[in-house]
N, C-alpha and C positions, 0 to 999 in steps of 0.2 A: 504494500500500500504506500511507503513511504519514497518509495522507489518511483511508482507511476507519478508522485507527487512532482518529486525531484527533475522528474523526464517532463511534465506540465513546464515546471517554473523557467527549464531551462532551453526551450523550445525558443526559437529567434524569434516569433511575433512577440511575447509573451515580453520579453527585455526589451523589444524596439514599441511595444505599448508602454512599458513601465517609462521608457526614456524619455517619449513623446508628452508623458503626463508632466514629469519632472522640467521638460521643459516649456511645456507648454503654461505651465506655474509660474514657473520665471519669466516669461515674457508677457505673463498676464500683470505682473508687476509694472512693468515696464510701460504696458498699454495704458494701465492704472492711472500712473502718473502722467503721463503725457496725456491724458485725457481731462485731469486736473487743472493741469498748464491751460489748455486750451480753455477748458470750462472756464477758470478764471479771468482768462483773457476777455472771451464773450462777457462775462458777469461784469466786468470793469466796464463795456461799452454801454451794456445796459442798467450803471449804475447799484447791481448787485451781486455776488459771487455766485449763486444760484437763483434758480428759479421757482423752490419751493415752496416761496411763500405768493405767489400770481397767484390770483385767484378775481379774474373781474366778474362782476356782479355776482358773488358770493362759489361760483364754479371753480372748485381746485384744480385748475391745470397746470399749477405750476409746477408739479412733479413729475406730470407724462412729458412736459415740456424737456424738462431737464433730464429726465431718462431715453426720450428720445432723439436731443444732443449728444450724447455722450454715448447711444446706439451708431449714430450717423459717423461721429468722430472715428469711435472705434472701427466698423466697418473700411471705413478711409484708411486709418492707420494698417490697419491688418492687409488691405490692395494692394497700397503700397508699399509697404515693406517687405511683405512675404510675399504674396500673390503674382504679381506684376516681375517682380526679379526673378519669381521661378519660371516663371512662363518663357520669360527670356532666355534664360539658362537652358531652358527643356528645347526652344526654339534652334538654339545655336547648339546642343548635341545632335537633334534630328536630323539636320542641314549638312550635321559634319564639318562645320568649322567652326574650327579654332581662333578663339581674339588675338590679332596680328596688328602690331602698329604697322604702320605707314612707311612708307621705308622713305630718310630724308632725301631731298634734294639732290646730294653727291651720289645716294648708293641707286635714286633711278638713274642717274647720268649715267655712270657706270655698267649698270644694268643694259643701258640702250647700246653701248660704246661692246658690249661683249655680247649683246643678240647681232649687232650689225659683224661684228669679225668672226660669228661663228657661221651666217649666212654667205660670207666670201670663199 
């Protein structure tokens, strides 16, 4: 029994779930605060750090308001930071290439100066 147990825990999904938690907590951190920043930033335009206490003609929206910022925020942060660069990344292994700078100035001249003496 303790055996089957041990074959469970150390099975690769099993480590690459436990890992993905562990990091996914940590960058929940991460999104936390940057969504703080932001919220505050907004809250300073509109003269308050939150939106909790809105509530015109007695209707509390000022908490779906603020949970719905801080939804939209999130969402943005998580596109752009993870989403959007893997895609890229996934794009550019499909394609099969490799990021290559530019080769300067001297080494196309060069380039050009050894296609034209290889075609003599």
């Amino acid at each position: 029994m303790l055996k089957g147990f041990k074959d469970f825990l150390m099975r690769g999904n099993v480590v690459d779930l436990a890992v993905a938690v562990v990091i996914g907590a940590a960058f929940g951190k991460v999104i936390d605060s940057f969504v703080a920043i932001l919220m505050n930033l907004i809250g300073k335009l509109g003269g308050q750090p939150n939106f909790n206490s809105f509530d015109p003609g007695g209707v509390p929206v000022g908490a779906f308001l603020t949970a719905l910022i801080s939804f939209v925020i999130i969402a943005a942060a998580i596109y752009f930071m993870v989403v959007a660069p893997m895609n890229a990344i996934a794009a550019r292994r499909k394609a099969g290439v490799e990021e290559t700078e530019a080769p300067s100035e001297e080494a196309s001249i060069l380039m050009e100066i050894r296609d034209e003496l290889r075609r003599r």
